[in-house]
C-alpha positions in Angstrom: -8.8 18.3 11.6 -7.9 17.0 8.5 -8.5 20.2 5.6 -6.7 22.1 3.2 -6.7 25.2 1.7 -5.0 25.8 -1.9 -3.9 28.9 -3.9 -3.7 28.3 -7.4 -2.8 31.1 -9.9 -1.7 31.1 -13.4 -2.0 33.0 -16.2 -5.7 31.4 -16.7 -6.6 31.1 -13.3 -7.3 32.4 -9.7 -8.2 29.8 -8.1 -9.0 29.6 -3.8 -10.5 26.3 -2.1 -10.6 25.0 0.8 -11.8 21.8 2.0 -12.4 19.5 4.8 -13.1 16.3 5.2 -14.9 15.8 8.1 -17.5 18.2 7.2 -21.3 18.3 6.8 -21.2 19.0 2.8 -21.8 22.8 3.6 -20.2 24.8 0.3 -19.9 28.3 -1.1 -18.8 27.6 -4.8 -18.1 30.2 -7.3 -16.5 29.4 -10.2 -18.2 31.6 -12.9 -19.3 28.2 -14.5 -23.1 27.6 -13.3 -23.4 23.9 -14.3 -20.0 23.5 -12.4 -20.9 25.3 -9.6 -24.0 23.1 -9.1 -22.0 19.6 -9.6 -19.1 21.2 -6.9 -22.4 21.8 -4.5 -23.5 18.5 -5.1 -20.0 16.7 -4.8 -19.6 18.4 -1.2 -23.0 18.0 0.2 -23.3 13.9 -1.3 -19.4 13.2 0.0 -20.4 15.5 3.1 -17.1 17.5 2.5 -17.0 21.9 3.5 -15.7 22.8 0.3 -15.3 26.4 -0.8 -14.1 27.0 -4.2 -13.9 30.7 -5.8 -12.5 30.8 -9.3 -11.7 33.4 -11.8 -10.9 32.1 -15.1 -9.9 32.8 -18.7 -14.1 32.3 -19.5 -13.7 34.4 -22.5 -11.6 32.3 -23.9 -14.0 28.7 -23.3 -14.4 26.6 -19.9 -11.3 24.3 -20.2 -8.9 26.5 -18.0 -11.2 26.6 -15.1 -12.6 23.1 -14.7 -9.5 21.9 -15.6 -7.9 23.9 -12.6 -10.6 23.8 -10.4 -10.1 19.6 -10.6 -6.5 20.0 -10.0 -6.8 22.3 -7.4 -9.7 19.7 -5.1 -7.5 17.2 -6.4 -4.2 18.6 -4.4 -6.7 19.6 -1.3 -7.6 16.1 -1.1 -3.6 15.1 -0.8 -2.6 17.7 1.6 -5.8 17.0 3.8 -4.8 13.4 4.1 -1.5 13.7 4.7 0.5 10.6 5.1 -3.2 8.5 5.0 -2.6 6.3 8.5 -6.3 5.0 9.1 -8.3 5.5 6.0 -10.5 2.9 4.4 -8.2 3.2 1.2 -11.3 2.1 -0.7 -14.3 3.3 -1.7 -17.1 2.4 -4.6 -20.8 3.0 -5.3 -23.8 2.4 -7.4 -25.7 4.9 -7.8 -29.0 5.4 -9.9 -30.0 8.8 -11.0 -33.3 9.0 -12.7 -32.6 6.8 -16.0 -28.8 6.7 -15.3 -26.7 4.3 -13.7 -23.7 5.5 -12.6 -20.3 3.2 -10.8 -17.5 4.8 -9.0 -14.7 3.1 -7.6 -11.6 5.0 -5.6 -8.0 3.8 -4.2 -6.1 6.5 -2.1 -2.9 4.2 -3.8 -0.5 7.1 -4.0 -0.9 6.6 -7.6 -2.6 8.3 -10.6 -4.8 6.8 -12.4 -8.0 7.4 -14.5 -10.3 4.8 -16.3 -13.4 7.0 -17.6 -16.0 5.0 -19.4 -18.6 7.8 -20.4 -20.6 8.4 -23.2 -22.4 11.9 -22.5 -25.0 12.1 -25.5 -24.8 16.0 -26.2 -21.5 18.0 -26.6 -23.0 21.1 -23.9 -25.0 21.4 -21.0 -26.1 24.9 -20.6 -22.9 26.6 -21.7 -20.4 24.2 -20.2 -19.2 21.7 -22.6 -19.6 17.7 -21.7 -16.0 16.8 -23.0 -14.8 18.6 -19.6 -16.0 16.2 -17.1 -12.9 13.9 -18.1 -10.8 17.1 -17.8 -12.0 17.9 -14.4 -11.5 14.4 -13.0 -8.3 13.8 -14.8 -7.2 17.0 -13.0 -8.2 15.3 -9.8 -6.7 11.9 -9.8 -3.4 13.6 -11.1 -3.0 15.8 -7.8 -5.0 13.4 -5.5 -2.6 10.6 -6.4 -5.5 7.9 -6.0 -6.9 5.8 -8.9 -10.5 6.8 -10.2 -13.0 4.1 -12.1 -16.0 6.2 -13.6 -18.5 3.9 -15.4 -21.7 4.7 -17.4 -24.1 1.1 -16.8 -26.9 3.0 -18.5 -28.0 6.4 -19.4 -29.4 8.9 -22.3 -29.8 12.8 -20.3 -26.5 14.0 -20.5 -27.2 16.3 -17.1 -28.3 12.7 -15.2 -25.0 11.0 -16.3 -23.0 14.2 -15.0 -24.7 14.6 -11.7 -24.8 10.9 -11.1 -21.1 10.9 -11.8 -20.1 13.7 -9.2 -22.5 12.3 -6.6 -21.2 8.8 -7.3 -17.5 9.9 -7.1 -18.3 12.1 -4.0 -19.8 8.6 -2.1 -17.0 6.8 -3.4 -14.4 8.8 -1.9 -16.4 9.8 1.3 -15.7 6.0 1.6 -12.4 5.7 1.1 -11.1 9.1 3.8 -13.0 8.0 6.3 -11.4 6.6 9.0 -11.5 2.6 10.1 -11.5 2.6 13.6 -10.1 -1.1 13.3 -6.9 0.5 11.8 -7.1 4.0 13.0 -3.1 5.0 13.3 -1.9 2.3 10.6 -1.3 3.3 7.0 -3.4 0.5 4.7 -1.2 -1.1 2.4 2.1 -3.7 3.5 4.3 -1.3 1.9 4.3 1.3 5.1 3.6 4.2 2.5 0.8 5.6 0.5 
């Protein structure tokens, strides 16, 4: 089975998750952040991942800390549950429409970190979390997932479409890209050997 469960704690956070990747997107999320909470729900049930994240965070202070860790933390599940990466599609991508947005995600398990976020979230809040974060969260992500992340906004004007479109997009994308290729199932994809 390939999962992972993380402990992360700092002076901001407590963070526990556990994931697997072969799931059925079942999830028990928790993170004192609603609007995170429901894009974590949707990210697990659209990439089909079990995913239970509780967090306690510095909230008094703003939402930074949490979504911040709470990306690094998925983002180091991801790593661990893959392990070396022998028989994974590597790749992943997807198009996907939500309502009056138009959201593209693309994803390379590379063993390399890298972020290209091209976003432009009309209103500074949702609710109570603030837009700016969703960068924060997936820059989090690719840092501990070692895997290179495209986010692009095609079209859009509700700040909540673009967000959920984004997480559902990236969860597709990356469904994608663990999934195993039974034509290479046992090799690791790339001509290097290594991931």
């Amino acid at each position: 089975m390939r999962e992972s469960k993380i402990e992360r704690r700092t002076a901001e956070t407590d963070i526990s998750l556990t994931l697997e990747l072969d799931g059925s997107g079942k999830s028990r999320i928790d993170t004192g952040i609603g609007f995170l909470d429901h894009m974590l729900t949707l990210f697990a049930s659209h990439g089909r991942f079990d995913l239970d994240v509780f967090c306690r965070g510095d909230l008094y202070v703003d939402c930074h800390h949490t979504t911040e860790d709470i990306g690094i933390a998925l983002g180091r599940a991801f790593r661990e549950a893959l392990g070396d990466k022998r028989g994974i599609r590597r790749y992943g991508d997807t198009l996907l429409p939500m309502d009056e947005a138009l959201i593209l995600t693309a994803v390379d398990f590379s063993g390399r970190s890298c972020l290209v976020y091209d976003m432009s979230i009309p209103t500074e809040k949702v609710g109570e979390f603030d837009t700016e974060l969703v960068e924060e969260f997936w820059a989090g992500f690719v840092r501990q997932a070692e895997c290179a992340l495209h986010i692009r906004q095609l079209a859009g004007r509700n700040s909540h479409h673009i967000i959920e479109g984004a997480f559902k997009s990236a969860a597709r994308s990356l469904r994608t890209a663990v999934s195993i290729d039974e034509m290479y199932k046992g090799e690791i994809p790339s001509t290097k050997g290594v991931l």
